[in-house]
C-alpha positions as CSV (number, residue, x, y, z in Angstrom):
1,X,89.3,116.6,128.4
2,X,89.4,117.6,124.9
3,X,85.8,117.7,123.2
4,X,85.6,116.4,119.5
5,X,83.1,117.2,116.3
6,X,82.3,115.0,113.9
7,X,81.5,116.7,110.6
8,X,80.8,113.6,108.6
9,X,79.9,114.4,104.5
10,X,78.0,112.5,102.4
11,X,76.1,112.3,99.2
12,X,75.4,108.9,98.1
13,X,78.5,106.6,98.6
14,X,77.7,103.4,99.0
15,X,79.8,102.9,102.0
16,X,77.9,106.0,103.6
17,X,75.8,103.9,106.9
18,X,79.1,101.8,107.5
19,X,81.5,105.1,107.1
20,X,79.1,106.3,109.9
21,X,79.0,103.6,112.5
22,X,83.3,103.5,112.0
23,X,84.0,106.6,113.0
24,X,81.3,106.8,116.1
25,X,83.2,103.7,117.5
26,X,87.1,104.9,116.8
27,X,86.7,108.7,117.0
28,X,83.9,108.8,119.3
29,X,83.3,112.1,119.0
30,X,80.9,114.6,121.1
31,X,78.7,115.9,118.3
32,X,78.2,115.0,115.6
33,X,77.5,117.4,112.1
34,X,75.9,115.4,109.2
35,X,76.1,116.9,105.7
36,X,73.7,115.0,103.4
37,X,73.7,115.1,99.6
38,X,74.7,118.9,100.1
39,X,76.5,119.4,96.4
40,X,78.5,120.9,95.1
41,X,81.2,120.5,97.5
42,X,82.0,124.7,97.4
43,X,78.5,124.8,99.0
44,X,79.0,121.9,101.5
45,X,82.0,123.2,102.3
46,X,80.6,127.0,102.9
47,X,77.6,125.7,104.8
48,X,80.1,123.2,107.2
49,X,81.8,126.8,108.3
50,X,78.8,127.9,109.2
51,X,78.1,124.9,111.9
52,X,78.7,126.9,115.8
53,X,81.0,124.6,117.5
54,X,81.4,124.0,121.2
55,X,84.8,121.7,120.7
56,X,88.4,121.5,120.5
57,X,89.0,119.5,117.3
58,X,86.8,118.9,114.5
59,X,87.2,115.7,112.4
60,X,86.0,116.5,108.8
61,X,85.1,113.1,107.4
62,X,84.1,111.9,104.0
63,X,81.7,108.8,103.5
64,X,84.0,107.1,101.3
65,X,86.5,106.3,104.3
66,X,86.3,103.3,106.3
67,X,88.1,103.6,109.8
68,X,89.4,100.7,111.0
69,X,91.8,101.6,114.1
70,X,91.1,104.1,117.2
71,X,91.9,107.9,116.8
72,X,90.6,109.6,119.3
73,X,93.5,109.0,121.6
74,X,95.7,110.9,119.3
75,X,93.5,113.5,119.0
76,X,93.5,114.0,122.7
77,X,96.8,114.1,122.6
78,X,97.3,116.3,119.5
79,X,98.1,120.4,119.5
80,X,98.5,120.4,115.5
81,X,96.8,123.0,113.9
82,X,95.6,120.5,111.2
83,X,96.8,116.7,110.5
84,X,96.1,115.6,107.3
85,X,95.3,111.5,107.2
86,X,97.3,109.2,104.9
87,X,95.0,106.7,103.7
88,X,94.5,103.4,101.5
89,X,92.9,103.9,98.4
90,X,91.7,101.5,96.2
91,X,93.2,103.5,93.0
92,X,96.3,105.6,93.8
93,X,97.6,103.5,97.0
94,X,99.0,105.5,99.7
95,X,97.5,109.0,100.4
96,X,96.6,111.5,102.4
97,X,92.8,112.9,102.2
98,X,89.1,111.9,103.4
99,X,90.0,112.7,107.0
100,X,90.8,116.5,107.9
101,X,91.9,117.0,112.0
102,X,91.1,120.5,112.4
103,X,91.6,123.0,115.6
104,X,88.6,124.6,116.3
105,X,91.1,128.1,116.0
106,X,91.4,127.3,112.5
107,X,88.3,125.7,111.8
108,X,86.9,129.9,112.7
109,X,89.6,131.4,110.8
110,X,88.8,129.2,107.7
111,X,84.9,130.7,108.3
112,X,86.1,134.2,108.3
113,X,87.7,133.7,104.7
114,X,86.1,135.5,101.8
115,X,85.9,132.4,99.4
116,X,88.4,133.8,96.0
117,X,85.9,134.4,92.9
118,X,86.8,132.7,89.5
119,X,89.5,131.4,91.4
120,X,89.8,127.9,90.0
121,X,91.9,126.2,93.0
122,X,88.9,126.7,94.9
123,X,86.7,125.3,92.3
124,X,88.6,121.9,92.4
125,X,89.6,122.3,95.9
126,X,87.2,124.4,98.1
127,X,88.0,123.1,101.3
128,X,91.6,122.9,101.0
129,X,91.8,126.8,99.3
130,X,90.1,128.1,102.2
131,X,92.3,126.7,105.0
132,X,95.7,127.6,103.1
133,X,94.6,131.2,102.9
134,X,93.9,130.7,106.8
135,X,96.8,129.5,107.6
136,X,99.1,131.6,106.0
137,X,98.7,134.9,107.7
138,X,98.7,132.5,110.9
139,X,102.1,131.0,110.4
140,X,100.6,127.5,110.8
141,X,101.5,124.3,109.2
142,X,100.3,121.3,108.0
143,X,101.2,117.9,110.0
144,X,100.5,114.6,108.4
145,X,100.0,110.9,110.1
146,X,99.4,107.2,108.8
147,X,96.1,105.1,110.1
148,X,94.5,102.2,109.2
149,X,91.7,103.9,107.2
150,X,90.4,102.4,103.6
151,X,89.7,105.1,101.1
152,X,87.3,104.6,98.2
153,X,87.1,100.8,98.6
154,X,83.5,99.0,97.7
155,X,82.0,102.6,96.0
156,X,79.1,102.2,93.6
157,X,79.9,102.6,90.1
158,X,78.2,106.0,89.8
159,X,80.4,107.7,92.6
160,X,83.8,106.0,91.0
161,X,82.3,107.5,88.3
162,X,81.9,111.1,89.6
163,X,85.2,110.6,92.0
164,X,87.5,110.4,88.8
165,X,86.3,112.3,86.3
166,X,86.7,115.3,89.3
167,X,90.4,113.5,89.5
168,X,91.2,114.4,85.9
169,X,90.1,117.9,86.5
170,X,92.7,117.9,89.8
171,X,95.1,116.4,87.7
172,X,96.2,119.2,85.1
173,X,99.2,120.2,86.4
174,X,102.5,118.4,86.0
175,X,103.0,116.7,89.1
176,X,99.3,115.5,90.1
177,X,99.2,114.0,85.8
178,X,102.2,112.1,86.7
179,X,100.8,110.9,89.8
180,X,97.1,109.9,88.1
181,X,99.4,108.5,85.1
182,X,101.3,106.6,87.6
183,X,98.4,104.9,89.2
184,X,96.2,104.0,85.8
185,X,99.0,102.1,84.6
186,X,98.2,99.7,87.7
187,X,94.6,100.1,86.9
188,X,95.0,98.9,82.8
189,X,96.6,95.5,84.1
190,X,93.6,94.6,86.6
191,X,90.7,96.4,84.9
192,X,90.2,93.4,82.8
193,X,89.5,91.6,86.6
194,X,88.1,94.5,88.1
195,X,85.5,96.2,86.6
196,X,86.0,99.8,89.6
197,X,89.2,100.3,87.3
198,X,87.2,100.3,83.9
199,X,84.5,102.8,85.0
200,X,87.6,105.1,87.0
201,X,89.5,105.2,83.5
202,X,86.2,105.3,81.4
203,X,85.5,108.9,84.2
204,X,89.1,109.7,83.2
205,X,88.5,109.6,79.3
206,X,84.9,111.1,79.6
207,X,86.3,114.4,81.7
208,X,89.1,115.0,79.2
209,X,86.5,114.9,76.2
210,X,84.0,117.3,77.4
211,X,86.0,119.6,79.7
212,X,89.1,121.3,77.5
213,X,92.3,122.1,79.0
214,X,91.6,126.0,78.5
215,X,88.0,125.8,80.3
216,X,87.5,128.6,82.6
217,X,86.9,128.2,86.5
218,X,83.5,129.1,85.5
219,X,82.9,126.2,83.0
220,X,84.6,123.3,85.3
221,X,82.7,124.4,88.2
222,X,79.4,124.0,85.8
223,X,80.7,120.5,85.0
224,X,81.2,119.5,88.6
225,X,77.7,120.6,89.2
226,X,76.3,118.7,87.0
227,X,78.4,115.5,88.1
228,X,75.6,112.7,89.0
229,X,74.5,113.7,85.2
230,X,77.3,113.1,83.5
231,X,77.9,109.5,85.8
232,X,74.6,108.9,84.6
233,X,75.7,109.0,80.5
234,X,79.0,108.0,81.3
235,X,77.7,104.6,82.7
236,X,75.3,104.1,80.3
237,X,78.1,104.5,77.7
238,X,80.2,101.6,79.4
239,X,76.3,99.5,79.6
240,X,77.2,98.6,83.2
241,X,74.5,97.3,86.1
242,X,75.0,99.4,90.0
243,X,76.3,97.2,92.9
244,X,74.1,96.4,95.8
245,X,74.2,97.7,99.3
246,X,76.7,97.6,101.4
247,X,77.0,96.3,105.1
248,X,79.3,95.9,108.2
249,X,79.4,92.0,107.3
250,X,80.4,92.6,104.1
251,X,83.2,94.4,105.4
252,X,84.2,92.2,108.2
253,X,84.6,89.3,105.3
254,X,86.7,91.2,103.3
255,X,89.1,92.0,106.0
256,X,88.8,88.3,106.9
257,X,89.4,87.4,102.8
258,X,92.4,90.0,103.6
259,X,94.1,89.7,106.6
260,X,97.8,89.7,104.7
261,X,97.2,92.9,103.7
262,X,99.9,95.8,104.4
263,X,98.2,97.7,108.0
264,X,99.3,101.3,108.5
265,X,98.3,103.4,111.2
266,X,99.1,103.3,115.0
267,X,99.3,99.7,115.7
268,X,102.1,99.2,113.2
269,X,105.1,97.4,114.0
270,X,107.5,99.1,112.9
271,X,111.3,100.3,113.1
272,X,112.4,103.7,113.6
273,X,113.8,105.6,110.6
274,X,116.2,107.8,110.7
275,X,117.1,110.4,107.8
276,X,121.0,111.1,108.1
277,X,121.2,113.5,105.1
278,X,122.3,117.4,105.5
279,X,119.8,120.0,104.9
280,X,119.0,120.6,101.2
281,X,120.0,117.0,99.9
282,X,116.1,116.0,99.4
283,X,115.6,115.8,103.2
284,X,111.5,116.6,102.6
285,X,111.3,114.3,99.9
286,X,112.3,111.7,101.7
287,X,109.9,112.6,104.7
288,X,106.7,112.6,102.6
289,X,108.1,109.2,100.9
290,X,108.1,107.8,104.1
291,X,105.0,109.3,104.6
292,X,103.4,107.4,101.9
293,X,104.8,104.3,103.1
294,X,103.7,104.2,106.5
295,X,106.3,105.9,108.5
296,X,105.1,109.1,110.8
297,X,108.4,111.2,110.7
298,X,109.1,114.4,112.1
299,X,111.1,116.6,109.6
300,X,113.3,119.4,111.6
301,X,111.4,119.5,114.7
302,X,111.8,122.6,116.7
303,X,109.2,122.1,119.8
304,X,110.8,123.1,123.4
305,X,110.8,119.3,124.8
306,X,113.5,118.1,121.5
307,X,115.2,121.2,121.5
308,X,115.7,120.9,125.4
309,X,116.7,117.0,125.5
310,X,119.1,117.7,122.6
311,X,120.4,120.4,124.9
312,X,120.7,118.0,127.7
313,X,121.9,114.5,126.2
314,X,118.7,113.0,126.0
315,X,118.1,110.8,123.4
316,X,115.3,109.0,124.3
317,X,113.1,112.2,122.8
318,X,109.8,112.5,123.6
319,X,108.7,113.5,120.0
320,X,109.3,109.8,119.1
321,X,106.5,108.1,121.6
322,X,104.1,109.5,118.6
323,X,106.5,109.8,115.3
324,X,108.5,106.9,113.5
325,X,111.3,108.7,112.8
326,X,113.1,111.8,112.3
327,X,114.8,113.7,109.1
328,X,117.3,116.2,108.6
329,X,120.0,118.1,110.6
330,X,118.3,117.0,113.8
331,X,119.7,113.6,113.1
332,X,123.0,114.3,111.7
333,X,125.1,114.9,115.3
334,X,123.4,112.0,117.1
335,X,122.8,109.5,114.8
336,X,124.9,107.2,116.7
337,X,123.2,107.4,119.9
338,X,119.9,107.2,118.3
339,X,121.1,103.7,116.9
340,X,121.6,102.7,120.5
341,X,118.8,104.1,122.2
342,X,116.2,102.7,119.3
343,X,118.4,99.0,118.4
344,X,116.6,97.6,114.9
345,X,116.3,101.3,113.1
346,X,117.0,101.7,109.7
347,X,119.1,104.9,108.6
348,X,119.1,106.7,105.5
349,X,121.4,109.0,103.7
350,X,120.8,111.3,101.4
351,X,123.1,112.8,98.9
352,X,123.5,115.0,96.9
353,X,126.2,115.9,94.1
354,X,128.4,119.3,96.3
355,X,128.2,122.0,93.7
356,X,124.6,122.2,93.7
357,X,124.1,121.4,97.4
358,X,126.8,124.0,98.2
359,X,124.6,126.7,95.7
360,X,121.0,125.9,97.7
361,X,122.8,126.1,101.2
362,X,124.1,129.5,100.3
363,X,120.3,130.5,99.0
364,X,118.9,128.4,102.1
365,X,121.1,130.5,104.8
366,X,120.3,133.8,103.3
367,X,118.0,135.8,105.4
368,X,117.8,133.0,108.4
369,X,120.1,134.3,111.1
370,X,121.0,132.5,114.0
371,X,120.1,135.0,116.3
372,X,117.6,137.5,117.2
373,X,115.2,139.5,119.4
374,X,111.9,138.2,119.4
375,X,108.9,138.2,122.1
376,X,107.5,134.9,120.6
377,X,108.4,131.9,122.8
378,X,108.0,129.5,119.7
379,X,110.5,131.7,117.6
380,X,112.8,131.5,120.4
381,X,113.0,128.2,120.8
382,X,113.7,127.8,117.1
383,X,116.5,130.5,117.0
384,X,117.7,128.0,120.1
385,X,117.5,125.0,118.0
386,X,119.0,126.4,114.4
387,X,122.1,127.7,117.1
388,X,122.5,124.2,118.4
389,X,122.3,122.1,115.2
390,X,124.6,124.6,113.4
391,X,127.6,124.3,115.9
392,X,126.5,120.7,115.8
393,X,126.6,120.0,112.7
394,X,128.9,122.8,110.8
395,X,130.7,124.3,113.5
396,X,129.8,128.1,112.1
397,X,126.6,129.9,112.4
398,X,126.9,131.5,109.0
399,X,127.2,130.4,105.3
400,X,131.1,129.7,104.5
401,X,131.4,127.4,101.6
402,X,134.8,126.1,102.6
403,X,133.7,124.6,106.0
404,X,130.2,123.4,104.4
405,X,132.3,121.2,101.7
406,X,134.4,119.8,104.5
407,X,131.6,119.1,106.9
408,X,129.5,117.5,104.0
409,X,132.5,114.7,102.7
410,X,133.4,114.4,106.0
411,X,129.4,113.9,107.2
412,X,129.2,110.9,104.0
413,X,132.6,109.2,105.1
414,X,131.9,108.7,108.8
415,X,128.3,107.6,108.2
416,X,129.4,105.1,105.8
417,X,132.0,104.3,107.5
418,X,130.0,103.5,111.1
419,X,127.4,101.1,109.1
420,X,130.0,99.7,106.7
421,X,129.4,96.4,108.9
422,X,125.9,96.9,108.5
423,X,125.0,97.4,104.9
424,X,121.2,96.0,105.7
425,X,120.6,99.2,107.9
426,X,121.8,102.2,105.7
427,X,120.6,103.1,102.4
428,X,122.5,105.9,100.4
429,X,120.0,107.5,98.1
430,X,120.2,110.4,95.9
431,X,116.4,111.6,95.6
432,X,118.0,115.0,93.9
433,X,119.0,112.7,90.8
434,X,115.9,110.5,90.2
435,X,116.3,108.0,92.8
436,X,113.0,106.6,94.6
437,X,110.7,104.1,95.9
438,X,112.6,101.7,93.6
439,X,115.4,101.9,96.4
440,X,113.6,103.3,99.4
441,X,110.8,100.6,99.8
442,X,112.9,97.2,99.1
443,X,115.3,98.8,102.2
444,X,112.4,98.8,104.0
445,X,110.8,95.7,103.4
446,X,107.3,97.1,102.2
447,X,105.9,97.8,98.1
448,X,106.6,100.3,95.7
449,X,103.8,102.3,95.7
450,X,101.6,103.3,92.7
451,X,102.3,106.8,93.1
452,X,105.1,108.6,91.8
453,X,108.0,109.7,94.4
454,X,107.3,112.6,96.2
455,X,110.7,115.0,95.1
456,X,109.4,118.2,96.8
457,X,109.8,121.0,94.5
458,X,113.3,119.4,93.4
459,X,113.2,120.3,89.7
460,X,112.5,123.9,90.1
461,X,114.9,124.2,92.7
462,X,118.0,122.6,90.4
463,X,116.5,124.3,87.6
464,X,117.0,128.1,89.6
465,X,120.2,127.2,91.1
466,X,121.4,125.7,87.9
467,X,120.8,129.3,86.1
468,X,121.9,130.9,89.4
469,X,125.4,129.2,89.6
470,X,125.8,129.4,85.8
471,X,125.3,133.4,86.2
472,X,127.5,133.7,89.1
473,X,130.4,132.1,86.6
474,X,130.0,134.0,83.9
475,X,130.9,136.8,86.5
């Protein structure tokens, strides 16, 4: 049976005593860990590694999440080195963070990591730093999966306060500003209604006046130190009083005032999705887009029991009693069984204009052979699976641009062609051009999120094979 920890963090959320009593009754863990009021997070985080566990997973948990569905059958049935939780926030919508799933493998390799000095990632991020630097040289990988969690709902001023000014800090790079942009346009429309809003944006306004953009690691980890201090001015600026406590009841009436809401998690119903696009035509955007929107899909599995039903025929894959969906070249040969075997699932297509696609296959390809010699069972299994899904799909094991522009028109064509009765189960998206939420979450019936689409690294990759094509013609 697999044994659980419960590392559950705290400082002085408001929601902190019903946070507590949640997860005992849906993760009902083993042990439990409490970290109180242990600040700044670098230190709770380095005195968490230090806790001598006698389990198989440990659930890191953060007091400002409210668990409102059962996990602890997925855990038993998990083997992920780490599942990161998508959540409901109460400012940004859809995302993943307050509950870490961690193997208790990784869990000891993140405690044998030297934490980086003046490293400023770790200064904003300390938990997060430490298990990327274990995971690398382990070849592990992050998984991801919806529940029915709230996320910084019914805080006290003071930690709203302390949450977002840390949330401008996070935000200085291109993609996390656009996503914190994204969400306080939402806020600006209700904050006039909603007094959480005003403090988060007043936290916003407060960080960027007395943290510059050029501060060293050294000075914004000074700041974050002195966090409850600066809520303390910051609040007195806005002349606001503190909430009251917090209980179960007040929770259970909420839900009660709330029961149209939009439920994620586990007990969702539902279709399958299906991702019909080639390799390299946004296929991980669209996964962590569905992510956000409540859909656990599998992008490019290669475990032994998909790889061998493939093999065999079988499309009723075991991979999708615990996922939603599936995404890339997995999907392409068999998308027409999968419509059978799963009747009511919505397909999606993503394209992609050919020059470009054609330029990032031949940089994709390079260096991943279809065969080789290996001792590791896992790698096998994936040489197994890329040999499979290339005949499949291209009919070549190797690069050839002629036989990857064929396969790609005539890929488009026949899927267009096999839902052209069917218009309300296909979408054809191009996430490589701009395309979004604004298509992708009418098709499936649920709300454009707050946050920005998720285009995985899509700019920079145009932006090299742009300069890379444009080099190879002036050749």
């Amino acid at each position: 049976m697999t044994k659980i920890d419960l590392v559950f963090r705290r400082i002085d959320e408001r929601t902190a005593d019903v946070a507590l009593e949640l997860a005992k009754r849906h993760i009902r863990p083993d042990a439990i860990h409490i970290m109180d009021d242990v600040r700044p997070f670098t230190r709770c985080v380095e005195e968490m590694l230090k806790i001598e566990h006698d389990c198989d997973y440990v659930v890191y948990l953060d007091a400002d999440c409210l668990i409102l569905e059962d996990m602890r059958a997925f855990i038993e049935e998990c083997d992920a080195a780490y599942v990161d939780a998508y959540v409901s926030d109460r400012f940004r919508g859809r995302i993943h963070c307050g509950v870490h799933i961690t193997r208790i493998d990784l869990v000891r390799a993140m405690a044998r990591v030297t934490p980086p000095v003046n490293d400023l990632k770790y200064a904003l991020r300390p938990e997060s730093r430490l298990r990327n630097i274990a995971m690398k040289p382990l070849r592990l990988s992050k998984q991801f999966r919806n529940f029915d969690i709230l996320h910084d709902h019914f805080q006290a001023y003071r930690h709203i306060f302390q949450k977002y000014a840390l949330r401008e800090l996070r935000s200085r790079t291109d993609v996390q500003f656009r996503r914190l942009s994204s969400a306080m346009s939402r806020w600006n429309a209700d904050a006039d209604a909603d007094m959480d809003f005003k403090v988060a944006a007043a936290a916003v306004a407060y960080a960027r006046r007395h943290v510059p953009a050029d501060a060293s690691a050294a000075e914004v980890h000074a700041f974050i130190s002195a966090l409850p201090e600066h809520a303390q001015i910051g609040l007195a600026e806005i002349g606001i009083a503190e909430k009251g406590d917090f209980t179960l009841q007040d929770l259970e009436a909420w839900l009660e005032r709330n029961d149209h809401r939009e439920v994620y998690g586990s007990g969702s119903d539902r279709p399958k999705v299906f991702g019909l696009g080639l390799s390299r035509t946004g296929t991980r955007s669209l996964t962590s887009a569905l992510q956000m929107l409540g859909w656990d899909c599998s992008h490019y599995p290669i475990d032994e029991d998909t790889y061998t039903e493939l093999a065999n025929g079988q499309y009723d894959l075991t991979l999708l009693k615990h996922h939603d969906g599936l995404t890339d070249i997995t999907c392409a040969p068999y998308y027409q069984q999968f419509d059978k075997q799963y009747p009511g699932s919505k397909f999606v297509l993503t394209v992609r204009d050919k020059d470009p696609w054609l330029n990032s296959c031949r940089n994709h390809w390079f260096n991943r052979p279809a065969f080789g010699e290996t001792d590791d069972p896992d790698e096998e299994v994936h040489f197994l699976m890329r040999q499979l899904l290339r005949a499949a799909v291209y009919g070549c094991y190797t690069y050839v641009p002629g036989r990857f522009s064929w396969v790609y028109d005539r890929h488009v064509a026949e899927v267009k062609a096999y839902f052209k009765d069917r218009p309300e189960d296909l979408l054809v998206i191009d996430v490589c051009a701009g395309e979004g939420f604004e298509k992708l979450a009418p098709f499936l019936g649920v709300p454009v999120p707050a946050e920005p689409f998720p285009h995985k690294g899509s700019l920079l990759t145009r932006r090299v094979e742009e300069a890379r094509a444009g080099a190879v013609a002036a050749e």
